[in-house]
Biopython code that builds the backbone (N, CA, C, O; Angstrom):
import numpy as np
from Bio.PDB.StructureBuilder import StructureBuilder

atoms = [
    (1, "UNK", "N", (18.227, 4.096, 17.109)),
    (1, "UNK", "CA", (18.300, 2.670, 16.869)),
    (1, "UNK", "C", (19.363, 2.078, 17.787)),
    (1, "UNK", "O", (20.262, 2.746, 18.298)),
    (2, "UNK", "N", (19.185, 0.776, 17.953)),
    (2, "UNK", "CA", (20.235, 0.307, 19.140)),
    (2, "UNK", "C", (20.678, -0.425, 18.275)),
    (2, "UNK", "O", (19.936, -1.058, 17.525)),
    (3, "UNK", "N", (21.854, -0.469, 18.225)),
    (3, "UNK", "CA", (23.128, -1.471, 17.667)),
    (3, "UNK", "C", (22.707, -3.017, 18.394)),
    (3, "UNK", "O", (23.137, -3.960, 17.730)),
    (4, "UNK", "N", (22.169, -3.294, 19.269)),
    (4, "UNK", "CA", (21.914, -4.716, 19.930)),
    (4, "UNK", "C", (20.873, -5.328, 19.620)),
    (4, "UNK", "O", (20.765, -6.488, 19.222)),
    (5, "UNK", "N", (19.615, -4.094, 19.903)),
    (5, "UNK", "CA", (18.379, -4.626, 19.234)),
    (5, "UNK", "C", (18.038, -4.576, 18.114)),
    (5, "UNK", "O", (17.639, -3.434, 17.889)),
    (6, "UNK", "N", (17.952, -5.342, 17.052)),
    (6, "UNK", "CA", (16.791, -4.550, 15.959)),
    (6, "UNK", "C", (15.709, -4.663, 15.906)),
    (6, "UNK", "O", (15.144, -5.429, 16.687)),
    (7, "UNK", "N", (14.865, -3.791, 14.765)),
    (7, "UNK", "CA", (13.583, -3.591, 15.338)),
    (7, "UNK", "C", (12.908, -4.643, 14.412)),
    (7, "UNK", "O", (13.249, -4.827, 13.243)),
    (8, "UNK", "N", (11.741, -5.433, 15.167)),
    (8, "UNK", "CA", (11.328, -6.711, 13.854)),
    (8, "UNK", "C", (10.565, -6.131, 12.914)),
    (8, "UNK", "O", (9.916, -6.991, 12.317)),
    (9, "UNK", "N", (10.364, -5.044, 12.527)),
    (9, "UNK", "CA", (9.878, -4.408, 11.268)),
    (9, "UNK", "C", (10.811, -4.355, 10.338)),
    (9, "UNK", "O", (10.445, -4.711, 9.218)),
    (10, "UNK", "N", (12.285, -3.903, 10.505)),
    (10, "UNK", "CA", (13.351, -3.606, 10.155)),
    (10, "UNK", "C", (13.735, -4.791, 9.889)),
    (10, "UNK", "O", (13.589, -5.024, 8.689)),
    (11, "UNK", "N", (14.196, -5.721, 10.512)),
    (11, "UNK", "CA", (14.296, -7.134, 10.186)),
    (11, "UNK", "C", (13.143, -7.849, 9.023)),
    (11, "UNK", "O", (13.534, -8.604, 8.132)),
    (12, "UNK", "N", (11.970, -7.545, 9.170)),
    (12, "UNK", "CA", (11.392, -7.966, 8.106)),
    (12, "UNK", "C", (11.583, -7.910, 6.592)),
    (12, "UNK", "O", (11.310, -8.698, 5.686)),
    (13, "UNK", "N", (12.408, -6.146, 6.655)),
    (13, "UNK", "CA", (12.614, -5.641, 5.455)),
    (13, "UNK", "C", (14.195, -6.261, 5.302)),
    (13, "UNK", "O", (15.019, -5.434, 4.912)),
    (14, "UNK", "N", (14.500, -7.096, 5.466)),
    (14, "UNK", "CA", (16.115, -6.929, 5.439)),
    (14, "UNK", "C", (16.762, -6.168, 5.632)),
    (14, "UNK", "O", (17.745, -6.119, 4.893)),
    (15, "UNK", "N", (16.651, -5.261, 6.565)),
    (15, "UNK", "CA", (17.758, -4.320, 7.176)),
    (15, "UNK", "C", (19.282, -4.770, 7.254)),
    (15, "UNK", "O", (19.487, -5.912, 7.665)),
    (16, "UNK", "N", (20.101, -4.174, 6.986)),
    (16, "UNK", "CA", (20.998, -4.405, 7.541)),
    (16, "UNK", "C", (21.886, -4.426, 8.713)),
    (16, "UNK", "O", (21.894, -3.481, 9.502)),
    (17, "UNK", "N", (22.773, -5.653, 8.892)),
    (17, "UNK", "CA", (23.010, -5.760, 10.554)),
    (17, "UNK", "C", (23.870, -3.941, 11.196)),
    (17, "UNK", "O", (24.931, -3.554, 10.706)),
    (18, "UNK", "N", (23.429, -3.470, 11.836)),
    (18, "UNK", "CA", (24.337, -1.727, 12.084)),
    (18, "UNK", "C", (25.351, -2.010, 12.863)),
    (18, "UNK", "O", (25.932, -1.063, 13.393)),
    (19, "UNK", "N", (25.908, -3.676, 13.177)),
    (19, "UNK", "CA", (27.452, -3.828, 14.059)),
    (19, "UNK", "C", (28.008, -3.831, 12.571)),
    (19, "UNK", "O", (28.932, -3.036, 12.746)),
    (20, "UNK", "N", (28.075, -4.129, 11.405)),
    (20, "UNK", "CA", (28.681, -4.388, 10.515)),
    (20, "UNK", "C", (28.808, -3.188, 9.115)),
    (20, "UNK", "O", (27.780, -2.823, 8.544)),
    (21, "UNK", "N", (29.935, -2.764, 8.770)),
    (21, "UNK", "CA", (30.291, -2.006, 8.050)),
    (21, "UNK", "C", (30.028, -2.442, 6.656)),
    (21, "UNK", "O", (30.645, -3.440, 6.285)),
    (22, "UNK", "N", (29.345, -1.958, 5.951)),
    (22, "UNK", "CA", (29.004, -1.879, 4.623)),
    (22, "UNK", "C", (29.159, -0.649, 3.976)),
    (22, "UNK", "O", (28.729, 0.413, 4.424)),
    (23, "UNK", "N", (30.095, -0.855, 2.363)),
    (23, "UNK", "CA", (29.640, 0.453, 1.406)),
    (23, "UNK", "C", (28.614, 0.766, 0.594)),
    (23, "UNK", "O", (28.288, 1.817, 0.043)),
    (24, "UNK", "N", (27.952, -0.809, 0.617)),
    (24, "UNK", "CA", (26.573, -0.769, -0.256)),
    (24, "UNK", "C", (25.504, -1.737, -0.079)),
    (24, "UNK", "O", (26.083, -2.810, 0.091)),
    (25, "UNK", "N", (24.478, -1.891, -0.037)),
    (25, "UNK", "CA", (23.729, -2.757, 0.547)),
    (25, "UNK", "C", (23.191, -3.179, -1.086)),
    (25, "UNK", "O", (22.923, -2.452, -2.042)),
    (26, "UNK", "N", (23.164, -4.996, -0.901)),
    (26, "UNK", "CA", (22.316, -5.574, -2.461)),
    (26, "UNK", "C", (20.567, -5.153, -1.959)),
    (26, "UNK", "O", (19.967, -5.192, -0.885)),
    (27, "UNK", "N", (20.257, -4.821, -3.141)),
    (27, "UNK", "CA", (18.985, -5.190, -3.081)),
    (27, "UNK", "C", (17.831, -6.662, -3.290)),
    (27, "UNK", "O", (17.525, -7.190, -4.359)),
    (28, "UNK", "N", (17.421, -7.007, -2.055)),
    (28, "UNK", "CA", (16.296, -8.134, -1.796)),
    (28, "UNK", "C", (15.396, -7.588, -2.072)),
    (28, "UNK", "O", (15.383, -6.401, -2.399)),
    (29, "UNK", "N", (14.323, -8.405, -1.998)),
    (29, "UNK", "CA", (12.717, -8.541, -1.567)),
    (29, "UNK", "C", (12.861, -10.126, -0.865)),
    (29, "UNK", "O", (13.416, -11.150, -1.265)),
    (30, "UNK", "N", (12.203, -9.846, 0.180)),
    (30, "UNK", "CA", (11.687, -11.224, 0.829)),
    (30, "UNK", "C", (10.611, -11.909, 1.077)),
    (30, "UNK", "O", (9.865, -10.997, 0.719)),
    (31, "UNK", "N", (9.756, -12.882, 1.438)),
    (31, "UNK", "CA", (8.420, -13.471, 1.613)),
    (31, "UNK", "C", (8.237, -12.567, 3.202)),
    (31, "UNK", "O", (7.078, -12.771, 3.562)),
    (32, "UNK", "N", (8.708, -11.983, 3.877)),
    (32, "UNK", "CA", (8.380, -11.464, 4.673)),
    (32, "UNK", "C", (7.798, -10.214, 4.938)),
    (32, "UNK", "O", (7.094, -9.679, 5.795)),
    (33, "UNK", "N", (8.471, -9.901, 3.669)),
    (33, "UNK", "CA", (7.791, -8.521, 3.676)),
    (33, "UNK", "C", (6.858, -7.903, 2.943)),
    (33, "UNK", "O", (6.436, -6.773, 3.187)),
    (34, "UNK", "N", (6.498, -8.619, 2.015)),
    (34, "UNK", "CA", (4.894, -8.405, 1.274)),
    (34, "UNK", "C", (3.620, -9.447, 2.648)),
    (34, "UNK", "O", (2.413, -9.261, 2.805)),
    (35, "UNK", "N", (4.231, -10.124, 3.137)),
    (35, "UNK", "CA", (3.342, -10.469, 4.375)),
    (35, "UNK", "C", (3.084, -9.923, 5.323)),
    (35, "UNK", "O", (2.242, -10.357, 6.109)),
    (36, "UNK", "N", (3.978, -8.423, 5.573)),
    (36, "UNK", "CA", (4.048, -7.765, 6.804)),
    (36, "UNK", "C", (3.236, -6.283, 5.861)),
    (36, "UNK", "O", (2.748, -5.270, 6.363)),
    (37, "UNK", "N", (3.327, -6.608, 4.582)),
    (37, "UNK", "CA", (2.506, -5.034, 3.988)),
    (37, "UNK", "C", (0.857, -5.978, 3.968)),
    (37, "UNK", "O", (-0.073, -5.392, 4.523)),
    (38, "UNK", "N", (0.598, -7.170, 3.435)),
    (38, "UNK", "CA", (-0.762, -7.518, 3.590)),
    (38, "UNK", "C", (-1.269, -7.919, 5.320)),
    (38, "UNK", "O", (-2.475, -8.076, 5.514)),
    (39, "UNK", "N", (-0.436, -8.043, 6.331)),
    (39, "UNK", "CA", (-0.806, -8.573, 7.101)),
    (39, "UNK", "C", (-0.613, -7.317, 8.692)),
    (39, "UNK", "O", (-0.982, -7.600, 9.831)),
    (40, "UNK", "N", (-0.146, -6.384, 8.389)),
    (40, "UNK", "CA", (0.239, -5.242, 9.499)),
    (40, "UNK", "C", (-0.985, -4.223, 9.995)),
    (40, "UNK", "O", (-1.823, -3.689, 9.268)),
    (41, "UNK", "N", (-0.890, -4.144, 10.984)),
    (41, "UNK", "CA", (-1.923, -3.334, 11.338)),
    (41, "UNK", "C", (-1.457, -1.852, 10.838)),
    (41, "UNK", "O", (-2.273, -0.956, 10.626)),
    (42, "UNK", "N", (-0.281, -1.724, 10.701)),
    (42, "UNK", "CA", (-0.259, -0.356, 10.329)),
    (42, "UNK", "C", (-0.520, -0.274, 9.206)),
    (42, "UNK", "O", (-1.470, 0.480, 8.996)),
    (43, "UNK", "N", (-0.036, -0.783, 8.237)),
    (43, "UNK", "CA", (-1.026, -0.667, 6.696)),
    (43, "UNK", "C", (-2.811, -1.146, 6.698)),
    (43, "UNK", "O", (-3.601, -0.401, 6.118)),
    (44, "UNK", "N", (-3.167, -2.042, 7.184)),
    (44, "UNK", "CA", (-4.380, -1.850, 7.238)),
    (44, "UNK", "C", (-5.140, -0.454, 8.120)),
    (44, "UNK", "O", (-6.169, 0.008, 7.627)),
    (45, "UNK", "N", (-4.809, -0.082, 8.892)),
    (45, "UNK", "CA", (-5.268, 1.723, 9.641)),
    (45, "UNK", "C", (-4.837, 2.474, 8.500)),
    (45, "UNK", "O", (-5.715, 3.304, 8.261)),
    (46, "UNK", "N", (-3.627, 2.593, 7.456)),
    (46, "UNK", "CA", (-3.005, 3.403, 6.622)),
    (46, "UNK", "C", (-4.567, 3.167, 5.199)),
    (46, "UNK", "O", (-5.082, 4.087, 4.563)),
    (47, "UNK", "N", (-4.840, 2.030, 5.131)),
    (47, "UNK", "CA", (-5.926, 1.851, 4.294)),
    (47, "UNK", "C", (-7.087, 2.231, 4.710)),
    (47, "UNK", "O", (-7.873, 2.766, 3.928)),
    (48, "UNK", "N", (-7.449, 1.982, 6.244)),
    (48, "UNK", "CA", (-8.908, 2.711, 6.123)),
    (48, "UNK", "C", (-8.914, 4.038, 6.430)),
    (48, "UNK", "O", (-10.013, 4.568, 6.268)),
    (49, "UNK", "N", (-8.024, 4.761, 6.829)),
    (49, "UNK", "CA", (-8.025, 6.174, 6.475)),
    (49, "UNK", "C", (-7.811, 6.994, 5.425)),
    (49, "UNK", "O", (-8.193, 8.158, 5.309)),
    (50, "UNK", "N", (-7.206, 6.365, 4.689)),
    (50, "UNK", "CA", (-7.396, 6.955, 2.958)),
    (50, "UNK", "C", (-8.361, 6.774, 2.780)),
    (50, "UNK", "O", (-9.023, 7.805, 2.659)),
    (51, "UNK", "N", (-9.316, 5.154, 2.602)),
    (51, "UNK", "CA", (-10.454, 5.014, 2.063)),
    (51, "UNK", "C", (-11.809, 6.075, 2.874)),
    (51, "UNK", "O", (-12.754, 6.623, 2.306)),
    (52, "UNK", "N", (-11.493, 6.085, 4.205)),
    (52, "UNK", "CA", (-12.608, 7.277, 4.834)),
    (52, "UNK", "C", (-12.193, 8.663, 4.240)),
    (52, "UNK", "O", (-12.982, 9.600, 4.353)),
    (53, "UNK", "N", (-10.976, 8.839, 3.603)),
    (53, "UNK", "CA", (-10.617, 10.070, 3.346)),
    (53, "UNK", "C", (-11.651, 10.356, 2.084)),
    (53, "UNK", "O", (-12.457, 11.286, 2.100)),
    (54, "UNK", "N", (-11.507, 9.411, 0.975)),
    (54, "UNK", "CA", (-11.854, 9.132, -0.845)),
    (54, "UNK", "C", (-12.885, 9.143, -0.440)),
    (54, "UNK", "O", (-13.291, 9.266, -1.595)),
    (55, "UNK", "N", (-13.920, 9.132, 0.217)),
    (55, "UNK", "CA", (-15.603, 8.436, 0.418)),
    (55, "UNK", "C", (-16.324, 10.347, 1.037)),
    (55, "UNK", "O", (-17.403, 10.907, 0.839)),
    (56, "UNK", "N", (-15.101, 10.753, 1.770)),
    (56, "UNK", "CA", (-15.815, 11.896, 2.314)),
    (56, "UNK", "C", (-15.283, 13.112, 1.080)),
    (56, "UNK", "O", (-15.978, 14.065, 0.728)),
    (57, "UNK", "N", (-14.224, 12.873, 0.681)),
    (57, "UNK", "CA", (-13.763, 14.042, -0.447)),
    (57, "UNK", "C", (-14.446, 13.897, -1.858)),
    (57, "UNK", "O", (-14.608, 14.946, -2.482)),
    (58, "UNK", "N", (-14.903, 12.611, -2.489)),
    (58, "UNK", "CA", (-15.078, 12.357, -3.478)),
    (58, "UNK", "C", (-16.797, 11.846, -3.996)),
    (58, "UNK", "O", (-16.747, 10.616, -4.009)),
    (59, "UNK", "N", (-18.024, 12.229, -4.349)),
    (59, "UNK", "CA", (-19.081, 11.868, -4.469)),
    (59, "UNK", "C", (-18.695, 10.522, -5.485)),
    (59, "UNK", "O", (-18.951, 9.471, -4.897)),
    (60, "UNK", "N", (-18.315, 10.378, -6.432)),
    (60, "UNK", "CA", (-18.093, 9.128, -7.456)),
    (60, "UNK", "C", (-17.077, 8.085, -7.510)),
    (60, "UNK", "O", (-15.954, 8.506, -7.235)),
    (61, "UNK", "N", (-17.149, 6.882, -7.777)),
    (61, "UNK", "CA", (-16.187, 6.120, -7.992)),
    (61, "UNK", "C", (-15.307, 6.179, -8.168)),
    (61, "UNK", "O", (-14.339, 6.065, -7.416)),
    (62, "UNK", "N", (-15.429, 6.539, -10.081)),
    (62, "UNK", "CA", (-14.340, 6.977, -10.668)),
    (62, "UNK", "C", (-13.195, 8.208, -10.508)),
    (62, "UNK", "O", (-12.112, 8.472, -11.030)),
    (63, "UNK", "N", (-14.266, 8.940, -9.249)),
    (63, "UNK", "CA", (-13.310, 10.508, -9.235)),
    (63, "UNK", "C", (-12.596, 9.663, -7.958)),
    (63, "UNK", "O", (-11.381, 9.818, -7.837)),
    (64, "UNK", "N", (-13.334, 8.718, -6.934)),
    (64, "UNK", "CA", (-12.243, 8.521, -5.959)),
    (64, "UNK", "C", (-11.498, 7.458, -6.424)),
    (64, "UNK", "O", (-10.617, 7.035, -5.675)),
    (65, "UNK", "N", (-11.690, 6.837, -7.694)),
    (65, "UNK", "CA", (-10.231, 5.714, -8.051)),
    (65, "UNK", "C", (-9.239, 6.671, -8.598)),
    (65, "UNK", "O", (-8.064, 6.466, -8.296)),
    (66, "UNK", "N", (-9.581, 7.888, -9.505)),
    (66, "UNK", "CA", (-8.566, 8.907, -10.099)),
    (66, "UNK", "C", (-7.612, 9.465, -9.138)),
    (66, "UNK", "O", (-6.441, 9.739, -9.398)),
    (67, "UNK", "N", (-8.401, 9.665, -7.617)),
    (67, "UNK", "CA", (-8.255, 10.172, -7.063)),
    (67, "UNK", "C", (-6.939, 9.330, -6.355)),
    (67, "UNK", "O", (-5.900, 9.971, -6.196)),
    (68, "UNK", "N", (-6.973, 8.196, -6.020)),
    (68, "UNK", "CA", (-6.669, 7.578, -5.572)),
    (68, "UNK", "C", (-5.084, 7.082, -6.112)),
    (68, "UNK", "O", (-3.999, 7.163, -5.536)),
    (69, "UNK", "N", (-5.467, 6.512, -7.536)),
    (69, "UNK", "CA", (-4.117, 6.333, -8.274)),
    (69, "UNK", "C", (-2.949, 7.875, -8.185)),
    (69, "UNK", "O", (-1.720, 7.934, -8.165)),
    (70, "UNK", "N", (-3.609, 8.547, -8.162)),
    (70, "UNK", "CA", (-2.940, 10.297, -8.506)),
    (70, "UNK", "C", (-2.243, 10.053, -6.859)),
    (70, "UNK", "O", (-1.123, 10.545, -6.991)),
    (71, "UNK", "N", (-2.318, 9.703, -5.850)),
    (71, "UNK", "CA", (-2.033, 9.694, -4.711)),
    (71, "UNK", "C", (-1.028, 8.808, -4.308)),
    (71, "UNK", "O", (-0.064, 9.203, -3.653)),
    (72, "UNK", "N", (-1.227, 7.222, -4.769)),
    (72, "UNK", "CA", (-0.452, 6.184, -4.790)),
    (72, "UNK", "C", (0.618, 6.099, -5.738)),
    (72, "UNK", "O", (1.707, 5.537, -5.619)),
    (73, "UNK", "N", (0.040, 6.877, -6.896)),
    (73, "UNK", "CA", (1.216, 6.145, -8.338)),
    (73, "UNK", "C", (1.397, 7.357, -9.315)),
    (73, "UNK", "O", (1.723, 7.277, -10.499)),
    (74, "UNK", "N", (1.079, 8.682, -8.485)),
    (74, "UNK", "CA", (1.435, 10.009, -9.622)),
    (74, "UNK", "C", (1.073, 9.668, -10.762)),
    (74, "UNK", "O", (1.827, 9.655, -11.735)),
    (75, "UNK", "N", (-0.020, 9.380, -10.775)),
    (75, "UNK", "CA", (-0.758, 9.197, -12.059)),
    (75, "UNK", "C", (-2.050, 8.538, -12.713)),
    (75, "UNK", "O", (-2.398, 7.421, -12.330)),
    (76, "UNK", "N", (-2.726, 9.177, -13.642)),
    (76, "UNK", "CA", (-4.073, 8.755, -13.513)),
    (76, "UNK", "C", (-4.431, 7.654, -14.167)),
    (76, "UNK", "O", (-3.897, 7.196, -15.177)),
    (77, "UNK", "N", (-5.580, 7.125, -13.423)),
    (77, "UNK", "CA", (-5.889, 5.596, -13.530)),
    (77, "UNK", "C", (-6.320, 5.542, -14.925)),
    (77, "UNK", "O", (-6.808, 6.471, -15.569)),
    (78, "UNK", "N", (-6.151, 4.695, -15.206)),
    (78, "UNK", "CA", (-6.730, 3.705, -16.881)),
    (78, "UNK", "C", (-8.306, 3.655, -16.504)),
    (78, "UNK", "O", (-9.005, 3.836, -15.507)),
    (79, "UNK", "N", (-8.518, 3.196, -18.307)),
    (79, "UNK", "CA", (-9.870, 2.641, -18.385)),
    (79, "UNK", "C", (-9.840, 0.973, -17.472)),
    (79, "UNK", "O", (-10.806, 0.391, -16.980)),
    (80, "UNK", "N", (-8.731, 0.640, -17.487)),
    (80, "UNK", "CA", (-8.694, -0.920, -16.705)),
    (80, "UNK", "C", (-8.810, -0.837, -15.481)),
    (80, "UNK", "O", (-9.314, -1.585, -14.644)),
    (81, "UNK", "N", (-8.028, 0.668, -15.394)),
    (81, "UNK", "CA", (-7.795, 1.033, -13.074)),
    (81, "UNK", "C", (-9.445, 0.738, -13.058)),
    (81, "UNK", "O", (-9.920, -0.368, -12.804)),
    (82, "UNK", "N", (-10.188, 1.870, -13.361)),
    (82, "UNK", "CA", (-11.577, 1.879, -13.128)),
    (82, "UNK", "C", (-12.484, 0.599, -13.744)),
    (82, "UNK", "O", (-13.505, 0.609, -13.057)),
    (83, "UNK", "N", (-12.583, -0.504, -14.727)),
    (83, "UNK", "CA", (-13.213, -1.591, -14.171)),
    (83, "UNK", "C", (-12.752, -2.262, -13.404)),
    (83, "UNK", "O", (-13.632, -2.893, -12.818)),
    (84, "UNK", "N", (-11.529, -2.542, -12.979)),
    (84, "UNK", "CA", (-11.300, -3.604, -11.902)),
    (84, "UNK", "C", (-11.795, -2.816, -10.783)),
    (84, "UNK", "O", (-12.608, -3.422, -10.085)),
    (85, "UNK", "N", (-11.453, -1.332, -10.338)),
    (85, "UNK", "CA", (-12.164, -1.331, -9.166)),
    (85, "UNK", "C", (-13.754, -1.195, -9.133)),
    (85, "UNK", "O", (-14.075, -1.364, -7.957)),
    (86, "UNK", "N", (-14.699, -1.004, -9.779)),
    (86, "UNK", "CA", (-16.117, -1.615, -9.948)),
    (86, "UNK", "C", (-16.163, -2.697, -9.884)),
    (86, "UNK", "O", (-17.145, -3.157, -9.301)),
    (87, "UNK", "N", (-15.199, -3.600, -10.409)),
    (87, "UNK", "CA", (-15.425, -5.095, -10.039)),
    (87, "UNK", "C", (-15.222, -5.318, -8.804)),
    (87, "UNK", "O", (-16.053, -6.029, -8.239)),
    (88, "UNK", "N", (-14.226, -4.860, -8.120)),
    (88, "UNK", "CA", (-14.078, -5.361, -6.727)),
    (88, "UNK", "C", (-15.082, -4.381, -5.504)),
    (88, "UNK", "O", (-15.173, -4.488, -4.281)),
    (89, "UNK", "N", (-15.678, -3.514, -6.404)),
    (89, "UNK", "CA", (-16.552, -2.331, -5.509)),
    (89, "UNK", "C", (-17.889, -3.487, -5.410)),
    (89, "UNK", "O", (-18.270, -3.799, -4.282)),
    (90, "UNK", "N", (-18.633, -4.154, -6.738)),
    (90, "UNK", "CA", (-19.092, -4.438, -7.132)),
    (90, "UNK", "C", (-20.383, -4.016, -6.307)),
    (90, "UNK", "O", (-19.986, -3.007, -5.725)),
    (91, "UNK", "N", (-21.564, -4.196, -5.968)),
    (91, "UNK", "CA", (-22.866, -3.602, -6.193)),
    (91, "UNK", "C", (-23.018, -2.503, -4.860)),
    (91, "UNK", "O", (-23.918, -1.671, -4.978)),
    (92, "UNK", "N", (-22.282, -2.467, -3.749)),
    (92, "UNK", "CA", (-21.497, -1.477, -2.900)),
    (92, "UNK", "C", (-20.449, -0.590, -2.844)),
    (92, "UNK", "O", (-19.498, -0.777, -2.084)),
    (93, "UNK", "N", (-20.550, 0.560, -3.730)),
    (93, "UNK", "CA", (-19.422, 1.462, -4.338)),
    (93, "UNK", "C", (-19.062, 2.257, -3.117)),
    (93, "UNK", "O", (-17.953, 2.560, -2.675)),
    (94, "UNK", "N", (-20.428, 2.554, -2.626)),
    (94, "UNK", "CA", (-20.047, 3.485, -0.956)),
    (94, "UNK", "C", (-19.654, 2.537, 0.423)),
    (94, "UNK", "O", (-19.557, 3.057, 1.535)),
    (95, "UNK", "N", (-19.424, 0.943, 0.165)),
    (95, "UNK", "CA", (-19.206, 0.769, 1.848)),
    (95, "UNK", "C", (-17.430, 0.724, 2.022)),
    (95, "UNK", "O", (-16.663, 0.095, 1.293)),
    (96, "UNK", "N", (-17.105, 1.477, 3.060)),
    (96, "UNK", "CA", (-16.178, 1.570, 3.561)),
    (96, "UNK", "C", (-15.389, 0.662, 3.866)),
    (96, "UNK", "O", (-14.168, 0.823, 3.882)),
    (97, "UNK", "N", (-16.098, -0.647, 4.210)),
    (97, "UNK", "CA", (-15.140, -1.861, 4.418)),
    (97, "UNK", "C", (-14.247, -2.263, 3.073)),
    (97, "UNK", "O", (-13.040, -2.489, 3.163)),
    (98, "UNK", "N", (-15.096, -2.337, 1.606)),
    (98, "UNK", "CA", (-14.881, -2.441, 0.537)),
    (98, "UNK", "C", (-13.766, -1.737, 0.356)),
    (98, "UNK", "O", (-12.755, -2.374, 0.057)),
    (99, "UNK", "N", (-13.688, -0.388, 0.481)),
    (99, "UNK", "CA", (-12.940, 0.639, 0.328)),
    (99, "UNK", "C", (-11.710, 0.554, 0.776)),
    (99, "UNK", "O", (-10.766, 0.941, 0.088)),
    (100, "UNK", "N", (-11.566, 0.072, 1.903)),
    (100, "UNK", "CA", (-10.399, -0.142, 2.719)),
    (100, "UNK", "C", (-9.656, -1.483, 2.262)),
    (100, "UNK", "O", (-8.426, -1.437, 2.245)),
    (101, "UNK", "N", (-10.428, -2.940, 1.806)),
    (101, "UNK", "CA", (-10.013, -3.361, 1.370)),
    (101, "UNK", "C", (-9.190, -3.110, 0.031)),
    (101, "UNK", "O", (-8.071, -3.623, 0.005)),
    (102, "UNK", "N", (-9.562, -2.453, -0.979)),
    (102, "UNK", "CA", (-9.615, -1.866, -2.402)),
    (102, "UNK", "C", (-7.967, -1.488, -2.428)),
    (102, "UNK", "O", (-7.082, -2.047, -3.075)),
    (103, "UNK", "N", (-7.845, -0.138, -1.330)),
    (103, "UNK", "CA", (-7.157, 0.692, -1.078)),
    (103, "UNK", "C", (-5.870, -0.203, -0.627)),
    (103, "UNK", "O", (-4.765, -0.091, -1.157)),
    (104, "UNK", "N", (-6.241, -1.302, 0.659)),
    (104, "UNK", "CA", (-5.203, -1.718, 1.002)),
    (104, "UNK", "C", (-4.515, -2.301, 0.138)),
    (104, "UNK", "O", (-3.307, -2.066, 0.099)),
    (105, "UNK", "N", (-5.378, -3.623, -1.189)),
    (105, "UNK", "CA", (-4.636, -3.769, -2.490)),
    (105, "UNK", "C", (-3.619, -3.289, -2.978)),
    (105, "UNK", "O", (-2.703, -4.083, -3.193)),
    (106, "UNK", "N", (-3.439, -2.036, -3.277)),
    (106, "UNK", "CA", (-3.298, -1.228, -4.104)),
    (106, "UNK", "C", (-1.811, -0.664, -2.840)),
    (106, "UNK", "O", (-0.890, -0.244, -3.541)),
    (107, "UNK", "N", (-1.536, -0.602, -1.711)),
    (107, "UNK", "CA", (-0.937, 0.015, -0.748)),
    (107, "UNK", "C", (0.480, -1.046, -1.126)),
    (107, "UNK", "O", (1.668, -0.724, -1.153)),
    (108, "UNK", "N", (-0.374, -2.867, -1.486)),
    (108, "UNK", "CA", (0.411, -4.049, -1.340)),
    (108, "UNK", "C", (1.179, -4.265, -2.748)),
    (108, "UNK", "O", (2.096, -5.042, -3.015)),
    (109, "UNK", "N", (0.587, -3.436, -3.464)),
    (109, "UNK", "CA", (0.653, -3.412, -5.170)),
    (109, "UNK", "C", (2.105, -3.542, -5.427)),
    (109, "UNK", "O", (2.688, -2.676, -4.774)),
    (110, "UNK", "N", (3.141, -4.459, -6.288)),
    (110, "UNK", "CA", (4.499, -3.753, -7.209)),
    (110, "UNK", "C", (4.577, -2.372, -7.509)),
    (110, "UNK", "O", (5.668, -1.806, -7.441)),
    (111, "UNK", "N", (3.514, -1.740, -7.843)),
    (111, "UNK", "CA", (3.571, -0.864, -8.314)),
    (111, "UNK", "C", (3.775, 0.851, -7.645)),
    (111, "UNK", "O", (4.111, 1.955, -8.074)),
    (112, "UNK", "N", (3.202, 0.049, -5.957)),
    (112, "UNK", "CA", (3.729, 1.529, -5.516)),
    (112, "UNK", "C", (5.304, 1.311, -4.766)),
    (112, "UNK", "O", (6.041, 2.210, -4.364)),
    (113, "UNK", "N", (5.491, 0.183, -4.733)),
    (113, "UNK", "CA", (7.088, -0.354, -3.965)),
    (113, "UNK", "C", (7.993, -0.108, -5.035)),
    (113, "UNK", "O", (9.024, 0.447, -4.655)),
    (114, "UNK", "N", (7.941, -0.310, -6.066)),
    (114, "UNK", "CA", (9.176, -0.180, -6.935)),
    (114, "UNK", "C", (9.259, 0.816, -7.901)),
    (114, "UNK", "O", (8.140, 1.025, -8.371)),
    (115, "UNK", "N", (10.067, 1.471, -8.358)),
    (115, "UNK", "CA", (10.357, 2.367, -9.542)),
    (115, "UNK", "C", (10.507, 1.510, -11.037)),
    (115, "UNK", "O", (11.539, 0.862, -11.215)),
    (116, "UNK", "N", (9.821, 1.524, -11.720)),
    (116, "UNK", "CA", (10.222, 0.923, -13.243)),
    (116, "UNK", "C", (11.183, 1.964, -13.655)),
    (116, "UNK", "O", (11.733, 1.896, -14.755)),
]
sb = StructureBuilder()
sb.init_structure("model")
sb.init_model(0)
sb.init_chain("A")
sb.init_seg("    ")
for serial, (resi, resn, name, xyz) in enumerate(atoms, 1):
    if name == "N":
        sb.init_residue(resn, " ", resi, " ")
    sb.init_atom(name, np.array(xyz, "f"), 0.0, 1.0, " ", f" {name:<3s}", serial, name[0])
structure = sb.get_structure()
């Protein structure tokens, strides 16, 4: 890392400045950075390769939403995980675009960014 430059990914997340000495950094969230997880090319490639992953490992829905939560959130999906994603699969359970969308959701989620 260069002390002069930072990197605008790093900046997105609130990094902190590295000329300046800190013992502890507060914790933010900013509008920038749930825009840079829905809007980045690297999370969208990070989504359609899971979702090509779930489509070629998994014959069923439900085994690739199980599959899926167990991957993202150490833990298995609800009766709710699995209708919302039929709802958003809705009458195309196998197309890949779907999938990637689904997946990227879920990449953008509270739930895989933070620890309760």
């Amino acid at each position: 890392m260069s002390r002069h430059e930072l990197a605008t990914t790093l900046a997105n997340f609130d990094f902190p400045d590295p000329t300046i000495h800190s013992a502890g950094r507060s914790v933010t969230t900013t509008p920038l950075q749930q825009l840079f997880v829905l809007n980045a090319p690297f999370v969208r490639k990070a989504a359609m390769s899971l979702a090509t992953e779930l489509l070629a490992e998994h014959a069923t829905v439900a085994g690739r939403v199980d599959a899926l939560h167990e991957r993202l959130y150490t833990r298995a999906a609800t009766d709710q995980d699995q209708r919302l994603a039929l709802a958003f699969l809705g009458s195309e359970p196998n197309d890949t675009e779907r999938w990637t969308r689904y997946v990227h959701a879920l990449l953008a989620s509270n739930e895989l960014q933070y620890v309760d």
